[in-house]
C-alpha positions, 0 to 999 in steps of 0.5 A: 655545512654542518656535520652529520654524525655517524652513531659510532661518531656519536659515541666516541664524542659522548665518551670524551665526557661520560665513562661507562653507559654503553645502551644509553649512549648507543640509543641516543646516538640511533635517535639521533641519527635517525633524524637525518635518516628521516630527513632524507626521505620523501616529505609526505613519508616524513611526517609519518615518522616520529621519534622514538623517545627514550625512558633513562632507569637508574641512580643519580650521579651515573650520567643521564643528564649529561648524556643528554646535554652533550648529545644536544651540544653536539647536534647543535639542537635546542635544548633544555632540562625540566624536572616533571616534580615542579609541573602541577595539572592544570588548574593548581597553582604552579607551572604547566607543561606546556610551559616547557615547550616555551622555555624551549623555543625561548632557548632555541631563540637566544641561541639563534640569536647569539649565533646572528650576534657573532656573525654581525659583530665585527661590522656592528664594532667598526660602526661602534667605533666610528661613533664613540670617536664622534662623541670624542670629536665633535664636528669643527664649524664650517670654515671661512674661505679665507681660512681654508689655507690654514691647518685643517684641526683634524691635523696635528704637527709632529716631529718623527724620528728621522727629524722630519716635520710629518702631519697626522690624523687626530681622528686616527690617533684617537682611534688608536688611543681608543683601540689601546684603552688610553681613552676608556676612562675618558667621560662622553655624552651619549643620548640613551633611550629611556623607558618609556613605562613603568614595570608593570607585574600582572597578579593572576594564576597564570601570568603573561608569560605562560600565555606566551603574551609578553605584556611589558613589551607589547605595552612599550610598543604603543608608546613613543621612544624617550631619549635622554642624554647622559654622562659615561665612560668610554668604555660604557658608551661604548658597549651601549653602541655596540648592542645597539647597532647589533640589534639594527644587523639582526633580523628578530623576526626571521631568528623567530621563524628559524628557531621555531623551525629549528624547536620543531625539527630538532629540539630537545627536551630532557625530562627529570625525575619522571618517577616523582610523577608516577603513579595512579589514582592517589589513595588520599589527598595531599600534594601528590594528588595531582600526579596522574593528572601531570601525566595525562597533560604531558601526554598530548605534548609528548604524543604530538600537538600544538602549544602556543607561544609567543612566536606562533604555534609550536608542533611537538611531533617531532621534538625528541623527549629524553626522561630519566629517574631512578624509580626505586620507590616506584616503578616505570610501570607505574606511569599511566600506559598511554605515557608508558607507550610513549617511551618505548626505548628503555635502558638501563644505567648502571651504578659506577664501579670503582674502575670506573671512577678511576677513569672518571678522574683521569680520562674525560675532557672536564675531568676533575683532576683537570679541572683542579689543576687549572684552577691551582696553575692560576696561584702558579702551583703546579698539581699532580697526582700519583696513580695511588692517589687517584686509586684511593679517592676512588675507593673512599668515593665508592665506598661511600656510595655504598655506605651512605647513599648513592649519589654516583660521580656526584660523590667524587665532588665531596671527596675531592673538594674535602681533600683538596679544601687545605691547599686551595686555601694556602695556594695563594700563598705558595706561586711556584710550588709544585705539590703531589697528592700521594695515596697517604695524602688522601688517607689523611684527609679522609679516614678520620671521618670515614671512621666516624658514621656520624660524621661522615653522614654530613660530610662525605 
């Protein structure tokens, strides 16, 4: 069963991955928990309770999306990030909101899916197997009666070690010779299902995806299969098989009614850059003219409604709706009220001190140190730094923030790679070596353009 997390547990996992952020990450662990408090209660109480979406107010770089993200990935729920910039109101060419709703439910269906796969596959591999070695060994023709005493052909005689005459299987030697890889380059014969159309595109504002209609597929179900026979590899062959009598252990439609389910309980959706769209009644025209119009269509998914999609209708009531911007050419009051309503927990993220940066590099499970180090161990050079060192790309990455824009962890990215570009380059070349970034290492690499505004502009 899968586990519930407490909001102190919540926490403590969201801080392996993201320093700092302490209201942001404490109102996404109560969201989630509320979930399983709601869970609990009697069902007509149930759909009474909706949930408290929350509204993410600070820079990029500071950790909204990852908060996000690994909450998601904790609760093992759907998720997806959109960014309301690329929505349009309905009847301008682009994208719709509904549409995130069905990106959500196509996720939550690959997930689903991924997960059926990996419960099947161990039994879908023996099957594979099984065929593969009857490509390799097709059936002998029946035997006369007078050739029944002979040697049967799936036997082969062989000498052991101890000198005596043994008898062996040929169909478990291949299998053993399949297993070790000696076979996989071996050509076979295997009849393939062809298509049975041709691609076929629809041109028109809104395609048959956002109508949640999967044309090519519907199409292709009205035509009967076309197999052809053609040459591959053992290792091709194989691969093809396996997908194959995966797809005869999955239940596609029961994975649809699951992660239907699933999207309507437990989804996810993170909704960046909210603050592009806010705005009233546009003072002229131009390509924000459709900006309050993106709100009012986003206000029925996010106060509760029905969206079709390709797998039935989807209620959004109780899908939890994170937004994030840094608002600071407009402000959260700026979205329409109704929009504003629909997001009453607000917090606050705070731009990164140096401290913080620090941590950034040392404490968190992907931390880039780590991640450096592992991809250099790869050359066989082993990579340190001293405790100077990271003091000093911390200060250059918060330096730089302040003086050029504010991009929060992002910078650390810039920097590093920048400091790092020299070594990763030459480590080919260096298997075996041990090198230490020193604090003077780093100033080297980073004064000369620190000094230079120009130049740091493009390149820090």
């Amino acid at each position: 069963m899968k586990h519930i997390f407490t909001p102190k547990e919540t926490i403590a996992f969201l801080d392996q991955y993201i320093i700092g952020q302490k209201e942001a990450k404490k109102a996404v662990a109560i969201a989630l928990r509320n979930r399983w408090r709601r869970k609990q209660l009697p069902e007509e109480l149930q759909a009474e309770i909706l949930p408290k979406n929350i509204l993410m107010i600070g820079p990029t770089g500071v950790g909204k999306t990852e908060i996000a993200r690994r909450l998601a990935q904790m609760a093992d729920a759907p998720f997806i990030k959109v960014e309301a910039s690329k929505f349009t109101e309905v009847g301008y060419v682009g994208r719709d909101v509904e549409s995130m709703i069905r990106d959500l439910v196509r996720q939550a269906v690959s997930d689903l899916k991924e997960e059926k796969r990996r419960e099947v596959e161990e039994r879908a591999r023996q099957t594979a197997e099984n065929k593969v070695l009857d490509l390799l060994l097709p059936a002998s023709p029946p035997r006369l009666p007078e050739e029944e005493e002979e040697t049967p052909e799936e036997e082969v005689l062989e000498a052991g070690e101890n000198g005596k005459v043994r008898f062996q299987n040929t169909r478990e030697r291949f299998r053993e010779m399949f297993r070790s890889g000696k076979l996989d380059d071996k050509e076979v014969e295997y009849q393939i299902q062809a298509p049975a159309l041709p691609q076929v595109g629809v041109l028109s504002n809104v395609s048959m995806e956002e109508m949640g209609i999967d044309f090519q597929e519907m199409l292709s179900g009205l035509m009967p299969k076309k197999k052809k026979r053609s040459k591959m590899k053992v290792r091709d062959a194989y691969e093809k098989i396996l997908d194959e009598e995966i797809e005869k252990l999955i239940d596609t439609d029961a994975i649809a009614v699951e992660a239907k389910k699933r999207v309507e309980e437990a989804g996810i959706i993170f909704i960046d850059e909210i603050d592009k769209i806010a705005g009233r009644e546009s003072k002229g025209a131009g390509p924000d003219v459709s900006r309050e119009g993106v709100q009012r269509d986003l206000l029925p998914i996010v106060e509760g409604s029905s969206v079709y999609t390709k797998y039935g209708f989807v209620k959004t009531d109780h899908i939890l709706f994170i937004a994030a911007g840094a608002f600071t050419v407009s402000k959260p009051s700026d979205l329409i009220p109704e929009l504003q309503g629909r997001f009453p927990i607000r917090v606050e993220l705070q731009s990164l001190s140096e401290e913080e940066f620090v941590r950034i590099l040392q404490e968190p499970k992907n931390s880039l140190i780590r991640q450096y180090s592992a991809l250099l161990e790869t050359e066989g050079v082993t990579l340190t730094f001293s405790l100077d060192a990271i003091t000093r790309l911390s200060h250059f990455a918060h330096r730089l923030n302040s003086e050029v824009e504010e991009i929060g962890a992002r910078r650390l990215y810039t920097v590093m790679e920048h400091v790092l570009s020299d070594i990763s380059f030459e480590a080919s070349e260096k298997a075996g070596s041990r090198i230490e970034i020193t604090a003077d290492y780093v100033d080297e690499k980073v004064l000369p353009l620190i000094g230079d505004t120009d130049l740091n502009a493009f390149i820090l």
